[in-house]
C-alpha positions as CSV (number, residue, x, y, z in Angstrom):
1,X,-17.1,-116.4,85.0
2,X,-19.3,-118.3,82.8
3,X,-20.9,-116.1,80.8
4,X,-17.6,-113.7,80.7
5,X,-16.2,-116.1,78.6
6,X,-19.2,-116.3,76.3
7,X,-19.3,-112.8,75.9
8,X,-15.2,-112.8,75.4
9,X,-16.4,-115.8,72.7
10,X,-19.0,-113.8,70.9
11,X,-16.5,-110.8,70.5
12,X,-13.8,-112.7,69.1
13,X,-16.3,-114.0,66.6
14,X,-17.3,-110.2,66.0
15,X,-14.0,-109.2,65.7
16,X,-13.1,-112.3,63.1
17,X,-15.7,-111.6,61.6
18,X,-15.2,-108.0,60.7
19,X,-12.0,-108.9,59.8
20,X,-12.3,-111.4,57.4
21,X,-15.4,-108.7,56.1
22,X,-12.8,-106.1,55.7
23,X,-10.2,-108.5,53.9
24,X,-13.0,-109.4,51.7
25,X,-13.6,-105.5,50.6
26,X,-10.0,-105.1,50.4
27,X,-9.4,-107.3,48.3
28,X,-12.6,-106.7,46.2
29,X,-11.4,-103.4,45.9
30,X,-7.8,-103.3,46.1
31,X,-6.2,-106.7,45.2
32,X,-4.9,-106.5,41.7
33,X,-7.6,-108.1,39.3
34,X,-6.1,-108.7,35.9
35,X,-5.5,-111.7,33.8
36,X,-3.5,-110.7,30.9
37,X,0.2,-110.9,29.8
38,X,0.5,-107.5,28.2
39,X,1.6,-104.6,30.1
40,X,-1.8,-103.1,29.1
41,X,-5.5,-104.1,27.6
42,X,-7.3,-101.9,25.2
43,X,-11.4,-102.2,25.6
44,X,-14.1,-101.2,23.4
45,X,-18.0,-100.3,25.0
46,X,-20.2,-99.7,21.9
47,X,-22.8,-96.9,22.1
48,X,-25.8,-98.1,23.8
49,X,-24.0,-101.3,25.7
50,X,-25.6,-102.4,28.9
51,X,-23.7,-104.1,32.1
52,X,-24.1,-107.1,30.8
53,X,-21.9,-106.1,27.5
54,X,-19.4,-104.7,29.3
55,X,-18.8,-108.1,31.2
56,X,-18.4,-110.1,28.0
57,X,-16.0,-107.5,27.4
58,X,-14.2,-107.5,30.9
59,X,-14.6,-111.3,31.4
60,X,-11.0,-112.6,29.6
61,X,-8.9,-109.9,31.1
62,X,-10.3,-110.5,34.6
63,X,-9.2,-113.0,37.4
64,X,-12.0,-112.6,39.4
65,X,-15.6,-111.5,37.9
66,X,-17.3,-111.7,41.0
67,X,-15.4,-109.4,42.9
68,X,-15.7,-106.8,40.3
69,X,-19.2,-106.9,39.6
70,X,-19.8,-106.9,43.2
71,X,-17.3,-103.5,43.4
72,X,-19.6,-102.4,39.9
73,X,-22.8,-102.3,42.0
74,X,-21.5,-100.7,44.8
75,X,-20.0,-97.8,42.6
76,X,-23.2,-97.5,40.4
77,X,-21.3,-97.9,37.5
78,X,-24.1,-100.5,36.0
79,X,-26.5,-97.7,35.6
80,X,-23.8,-95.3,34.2
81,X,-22.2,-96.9,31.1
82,X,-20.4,-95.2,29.1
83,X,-19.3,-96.1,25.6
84,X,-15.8,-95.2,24.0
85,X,-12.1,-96.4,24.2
86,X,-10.3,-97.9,27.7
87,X,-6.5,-98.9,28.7
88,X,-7.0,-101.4,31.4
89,X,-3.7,-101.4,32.7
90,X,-1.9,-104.5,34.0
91,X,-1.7,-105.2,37.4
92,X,-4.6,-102.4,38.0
93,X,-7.7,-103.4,40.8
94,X,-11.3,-103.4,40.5
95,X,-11.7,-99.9,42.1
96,X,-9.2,-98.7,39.1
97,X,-10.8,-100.6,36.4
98,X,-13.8,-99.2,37.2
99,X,-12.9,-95.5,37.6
100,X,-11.0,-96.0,34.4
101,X,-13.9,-97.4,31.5
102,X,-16.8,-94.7,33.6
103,X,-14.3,-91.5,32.9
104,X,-11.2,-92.2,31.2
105,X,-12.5,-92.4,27.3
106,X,-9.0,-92.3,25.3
107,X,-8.6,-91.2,21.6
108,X,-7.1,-93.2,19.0
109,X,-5.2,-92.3,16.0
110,X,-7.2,-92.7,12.3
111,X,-5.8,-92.8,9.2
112,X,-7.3,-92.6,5.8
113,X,-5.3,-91.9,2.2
114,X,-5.2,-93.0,-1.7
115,X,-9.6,-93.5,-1.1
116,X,-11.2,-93.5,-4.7
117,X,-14.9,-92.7,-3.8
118,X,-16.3,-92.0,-0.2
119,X,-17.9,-95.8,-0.3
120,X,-14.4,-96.4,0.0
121,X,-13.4,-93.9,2.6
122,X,-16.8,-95.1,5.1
123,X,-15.6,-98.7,4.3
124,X,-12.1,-97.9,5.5
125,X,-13.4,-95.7,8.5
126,X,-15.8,-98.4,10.1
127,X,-12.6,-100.8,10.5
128,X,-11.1,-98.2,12.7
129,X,-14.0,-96.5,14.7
130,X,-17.2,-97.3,15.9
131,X,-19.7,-95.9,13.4
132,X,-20.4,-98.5,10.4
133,X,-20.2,-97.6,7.0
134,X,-23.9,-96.7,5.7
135,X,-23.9,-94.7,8.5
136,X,-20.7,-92.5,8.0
137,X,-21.8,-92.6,4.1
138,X,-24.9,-91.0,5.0
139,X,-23.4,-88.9,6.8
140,X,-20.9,-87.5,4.4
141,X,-23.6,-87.4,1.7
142,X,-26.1,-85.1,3.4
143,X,-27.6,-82.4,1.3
144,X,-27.5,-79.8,4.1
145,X,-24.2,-80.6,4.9
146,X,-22.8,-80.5,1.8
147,X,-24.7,-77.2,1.5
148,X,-23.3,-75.8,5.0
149,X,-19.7,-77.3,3.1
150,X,-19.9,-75.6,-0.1
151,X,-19.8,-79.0,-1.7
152,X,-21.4,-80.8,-4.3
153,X,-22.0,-84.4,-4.6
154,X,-19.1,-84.4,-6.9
155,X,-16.7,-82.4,-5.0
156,X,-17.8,-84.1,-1.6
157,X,-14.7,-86.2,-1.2
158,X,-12.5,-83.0,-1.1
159,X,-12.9,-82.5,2.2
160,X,-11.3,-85.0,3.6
161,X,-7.6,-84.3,3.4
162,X,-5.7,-87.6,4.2
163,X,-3.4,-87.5,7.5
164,X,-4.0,-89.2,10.9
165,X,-6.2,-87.9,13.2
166,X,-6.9,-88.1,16.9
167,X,-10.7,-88.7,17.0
168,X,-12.6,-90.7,19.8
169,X,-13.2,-94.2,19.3
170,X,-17.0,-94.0,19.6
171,X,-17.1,-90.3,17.7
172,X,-20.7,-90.2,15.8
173,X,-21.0,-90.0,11.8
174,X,-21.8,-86.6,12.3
175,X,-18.9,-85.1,14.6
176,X,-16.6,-86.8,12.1
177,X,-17.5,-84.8,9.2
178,X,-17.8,-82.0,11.2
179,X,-14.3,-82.2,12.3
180,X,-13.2,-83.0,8.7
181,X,-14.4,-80.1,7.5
182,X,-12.8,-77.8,10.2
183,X,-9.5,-80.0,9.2
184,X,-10.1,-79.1,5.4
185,X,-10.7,-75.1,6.2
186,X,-7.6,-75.2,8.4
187,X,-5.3,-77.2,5.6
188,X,-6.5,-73.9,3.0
189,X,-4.6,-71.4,5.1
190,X,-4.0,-68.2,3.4
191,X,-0.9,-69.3,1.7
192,X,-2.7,-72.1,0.3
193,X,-5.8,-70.1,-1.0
194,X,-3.7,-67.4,-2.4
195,X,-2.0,-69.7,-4.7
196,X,-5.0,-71.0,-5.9
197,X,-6.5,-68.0,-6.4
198,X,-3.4,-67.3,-9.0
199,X,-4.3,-70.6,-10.4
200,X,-7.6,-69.5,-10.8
201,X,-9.1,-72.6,-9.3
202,X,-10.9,-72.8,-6.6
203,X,-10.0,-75.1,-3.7
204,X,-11.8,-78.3,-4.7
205,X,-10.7,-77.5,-8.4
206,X,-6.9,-78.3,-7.0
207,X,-7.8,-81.0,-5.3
208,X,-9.5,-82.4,-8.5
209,X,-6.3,-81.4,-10.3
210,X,-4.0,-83.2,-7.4
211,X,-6.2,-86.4,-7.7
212,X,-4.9,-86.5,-11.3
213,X,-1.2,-85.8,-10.3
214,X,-1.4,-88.6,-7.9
215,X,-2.6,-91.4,-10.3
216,X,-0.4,-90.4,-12.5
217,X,3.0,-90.7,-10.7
218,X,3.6,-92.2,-7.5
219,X,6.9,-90.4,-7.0
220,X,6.5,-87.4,-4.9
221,X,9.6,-85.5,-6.0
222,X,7.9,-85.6,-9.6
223,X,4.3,-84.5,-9.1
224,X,5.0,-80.8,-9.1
225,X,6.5,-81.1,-12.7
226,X,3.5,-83.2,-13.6
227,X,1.3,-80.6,-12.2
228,X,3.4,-77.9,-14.3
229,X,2.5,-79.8,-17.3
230,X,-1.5,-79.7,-16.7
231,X,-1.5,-76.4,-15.7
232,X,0.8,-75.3,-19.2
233,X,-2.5,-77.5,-20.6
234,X,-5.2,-75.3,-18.8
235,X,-3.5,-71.9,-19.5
236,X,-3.4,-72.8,-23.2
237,X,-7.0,-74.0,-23.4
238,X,-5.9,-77.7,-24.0
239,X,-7.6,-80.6,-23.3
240,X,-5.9,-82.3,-20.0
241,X,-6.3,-85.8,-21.8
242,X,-5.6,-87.4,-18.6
243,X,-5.8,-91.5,-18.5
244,X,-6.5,-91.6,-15.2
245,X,-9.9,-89.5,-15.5
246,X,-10.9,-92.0,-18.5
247,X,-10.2,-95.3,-16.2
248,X,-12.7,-93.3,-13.8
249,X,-15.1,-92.5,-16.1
250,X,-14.8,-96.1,-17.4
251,X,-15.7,-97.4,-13.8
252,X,-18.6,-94.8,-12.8
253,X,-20.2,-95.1,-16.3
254,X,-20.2,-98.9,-15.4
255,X,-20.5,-98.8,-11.6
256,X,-17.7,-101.3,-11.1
257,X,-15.0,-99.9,-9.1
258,X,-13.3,-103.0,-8.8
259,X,-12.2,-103.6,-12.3
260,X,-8.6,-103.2,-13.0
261,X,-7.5,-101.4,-15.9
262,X,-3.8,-101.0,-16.8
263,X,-4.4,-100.0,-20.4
264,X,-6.5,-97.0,-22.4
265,X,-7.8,-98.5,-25.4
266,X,-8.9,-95.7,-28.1
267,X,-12.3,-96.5,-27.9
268,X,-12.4,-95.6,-24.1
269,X,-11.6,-92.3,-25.1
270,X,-14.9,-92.1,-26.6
271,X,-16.8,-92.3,-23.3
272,X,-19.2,-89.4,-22.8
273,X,-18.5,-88.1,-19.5
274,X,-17.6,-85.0,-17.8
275,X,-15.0,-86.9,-16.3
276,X,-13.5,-87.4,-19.6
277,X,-10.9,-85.0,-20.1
278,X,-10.1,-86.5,-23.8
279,X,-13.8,-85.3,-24.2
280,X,-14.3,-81.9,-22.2
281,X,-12.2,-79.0,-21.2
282,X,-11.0,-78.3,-17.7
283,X,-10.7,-79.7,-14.7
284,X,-13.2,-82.5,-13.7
285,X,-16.3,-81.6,-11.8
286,X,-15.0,-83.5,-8.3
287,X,-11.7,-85.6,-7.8
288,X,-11.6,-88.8,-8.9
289,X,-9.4,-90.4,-6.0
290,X,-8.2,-88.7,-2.5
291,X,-4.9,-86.9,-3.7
292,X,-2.0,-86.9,-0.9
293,X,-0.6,-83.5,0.7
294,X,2.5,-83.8,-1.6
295,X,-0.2,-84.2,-4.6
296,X,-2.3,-81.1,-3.7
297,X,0.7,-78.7,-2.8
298,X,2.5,-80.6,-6.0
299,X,-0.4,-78.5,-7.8
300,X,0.1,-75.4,-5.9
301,X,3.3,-75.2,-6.0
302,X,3.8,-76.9,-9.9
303,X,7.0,-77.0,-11.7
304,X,7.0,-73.7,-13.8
305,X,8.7,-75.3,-17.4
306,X,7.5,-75.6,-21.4
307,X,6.4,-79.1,-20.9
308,X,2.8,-80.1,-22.5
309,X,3.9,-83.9,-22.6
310,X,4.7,-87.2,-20.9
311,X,4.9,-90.1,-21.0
312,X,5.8,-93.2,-18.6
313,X,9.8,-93.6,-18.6
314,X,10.3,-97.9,-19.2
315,X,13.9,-96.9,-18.6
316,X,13.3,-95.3,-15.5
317,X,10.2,-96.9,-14.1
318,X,8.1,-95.1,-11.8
319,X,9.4,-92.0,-14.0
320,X,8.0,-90.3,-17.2
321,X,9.8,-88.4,-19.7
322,X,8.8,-85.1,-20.6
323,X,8.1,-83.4,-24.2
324,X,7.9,-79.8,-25.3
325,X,6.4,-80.8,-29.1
326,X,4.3,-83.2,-29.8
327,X,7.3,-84.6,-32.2
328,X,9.3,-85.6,-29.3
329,X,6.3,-86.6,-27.6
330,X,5.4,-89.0,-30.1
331,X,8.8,-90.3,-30.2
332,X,8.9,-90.8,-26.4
333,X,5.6,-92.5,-26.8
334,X,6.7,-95.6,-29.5
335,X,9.1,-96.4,-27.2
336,X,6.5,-96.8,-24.7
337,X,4.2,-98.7,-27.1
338,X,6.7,-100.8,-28.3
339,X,7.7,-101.9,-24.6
340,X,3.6,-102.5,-23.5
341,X,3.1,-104.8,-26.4
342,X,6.3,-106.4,-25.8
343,X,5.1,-107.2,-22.0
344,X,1.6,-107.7,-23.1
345,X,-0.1,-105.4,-21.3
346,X,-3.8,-105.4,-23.3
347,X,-5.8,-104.2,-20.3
C-alpha cells in the first residue's frame, strides 16, 4: 500500500511536471511578447548583423528577452539572419516575431527630387536606405555602368527621374542604380522619345534643358511656356543665356555648392565654362539640377509662341513676363532692376 502511494506520488510529480514544462513552451512560444504602445514596430537588421545585433534591436520592444532567445535557438534563427525591413506587430508572440524578421523583408517607399549633383542624391538616399553615401556614389559613378547606361560623367544624374519608389530597405548600391536605370528607360516610352526626336535632342539633352526650366520657375503651369522660349532660342541659333546655368558654373568652377547666389553680376557672365550658356551655344553637356516630371514633359511638350524673352514678374511673383523684342524685353527688365536694388538684393 506503501509503495502504491509512492508511485501515485512520483506520477503526480511527473505529471506537474510536464505540465508546468508545457506551460513554459506555451508561453515561450505563444504568450504575446511585445512591449510597445503602437499598434505596430518597424525594425531594421543591417547587412552582415549577428544574433547579438538583432537583440539590441529586439530588446525595447520585448517583455520578455529570455523567452524569445530561448524560442530563437530552438528555431535556428541565430544562424540564419537575415538583413532588411520588419513590422513587429503588436500584441504578436515569439513564434511570430521570429517567423516575421527570418522571411517577411517589407519594402519601403523612397523619395528623391530638386537634387543638384548626385553627392546630393547619395547624401539624401543613405537617410532613407541602408547603403551609405560613398557607397551609392561609387556606385552611380562607375565607368562601366555609365558605359552599359549611355551616360557620361556629365549626364549621369539623368537617370534618375525623381518619384517615389518601392525599393527594399537593405537594397545594395548596385541594384539601386540598376533599377533606376530600368525606371529612366521605362519613363522614355515612345511617346516621350518621339518628341524628343522632333526636338532634335536626345533624352539627356531634355533633361538638361528641363533642369533649366525648373530653376527658373517654380510654377508648374508656366514651365512649358518657359520651355517654348528656349527652344524658339535653340531653333534660331541663340545663345540660351540662362542664369541658372551661370550660378552652376559659378559653384563647379569653385567647388562650393553651398554658396547661395540670388544675383548674376556681369562679370559672372564671363566664366569660361561649358556650362555657361552666356558663353557657348546649346544645351549644357549634363543637367545642372534633377528637373521634376512636370519640368521634363514642360520641355517636351513646350508652349509653341514668339517669345525669346523673360523676365521675373515683381507684380506677380513666382511669375515672369514674357517679350517678343528685345525692346519690350528691356523695358520689362528696368522694372525688374529697379525693384532688386530697391530690396537690396546684391548677391
Amino acid at each position: 500500500m506503501y509503495f502504491k502511494k509512492i508511485l501515485w506520488a512520483i506520477a503526480l510529480i511527473g505529471l506537474l511536471v510536464m505540465a508546468g514544462f508545457a506551460y513554459y513552451v506555451y508561453s515561450s512560444v505563444f504568450i504575446p511578447n511585445t512591449a510597445f504602445n503602437n499598434d505596430e514596430a518597424h525594425v531594421y537588421i543591417p547587412t552582415g548583423a549577428r544574433f547579438s545585433d538583432v537583440m539590441e534591436e529586439m530588446r525595447p520592444l520585448l517583455d520578455n528577452t529570455v523567452s524569445f532567445e530561448a524560442v530563437a535557438n530552438r528555431k535556428g534563427y541565430p544562424a540564419n539572419v537575415k538583413p532588411g525591413h520588419y513590422i513587429i506587430k503588436k500584441g504578436m508572440n515569439n513564434n511570430d516575431i521570429i517567423n516575421t524578421i527570418r522571411s517577411k523583408n517589407i519594402p519601403i517607399y523612397v523619395k528623391f527630387n530638386n537634387q543638384e549633383r548626385l553627392e546630393n542624391l547619395a547624401g539624401h538616399l543613405s537617410n532613407q536606405i541602408e547603403p551609405d553615401s560613398i557607397s551609392l556614389l561609387t556606385a552611380m559613378r562607375d565607368p562601366s555602368f555609365l558605359k552599359e547606361a549611355g551616360l557620361t560623367t556629365e549626364t549621369a544624374l539623368s537617370v534618375y527621374i525623381p518619384n517615389t519608389y518601392e525599393l527594399y530597405w537593405n537594397t545594395t548600391p548596385e541594384s539601386f542604380r540598376s533599377r533606376m536605370l530600368k525606371e529612366y528607360n521605362t519613363f522614355w516610352n515612345e511617346s516621350r522619345t518621339k518628341k524628343a526626336k522632333d526636338l532634335g535632342l536626345s533624352r539627356e539633352q531634355v533633361i538638361s534643358l528641363a533642369a533649366i526650366v525648373q530653376k527658373e520657375t517654380a510654377k508648374t503651369d508656366e514651365r512649358a511656356r518657359v520651355a517654348g522660349v528656349y527652344v524658339n532660342r535653340l531653333k534660331k541659333g541663340m545663345l540660351l543665356q540662362a542664369d541658372p546655368t551661370v550660378i552652376f558654373a559659378k559653384k563647379f568652377y569653385e567647388n562650393d555648392f553651398d554658396q547661395v547666389i540670388k544675383r548674376v553680376l556681369y562679370k559672372d557672365l564671363e566664366l569660361d565654362s561649358p556650362y555657361n550658356t552666356y558663353k557657348y551655344t546649346g544645351v549644357p553637356p549634363g543637367p545642372i539640377a534633377m528637373p521634376d516630371i512636370s519640368s521634363i514633359d514642360g520641355v517636351l511638350n513646350y508652349e509653341k509662341h514668339d517669345y525669346i524673352f523673360f523676365v521675373a514678374d515683381v507684380t506677380n511673383f513666382g511669375y515672369h513676363k514674357f517679350a517678343k523684342t528685345l525692346a519690350q524685353h528691356n523695358r520689362n527688365k528696368q522694372e525688374y532692376v529697379r525693384w532688386v536694388n530697391a530690396n537690396g538684393v546684391n548677391r
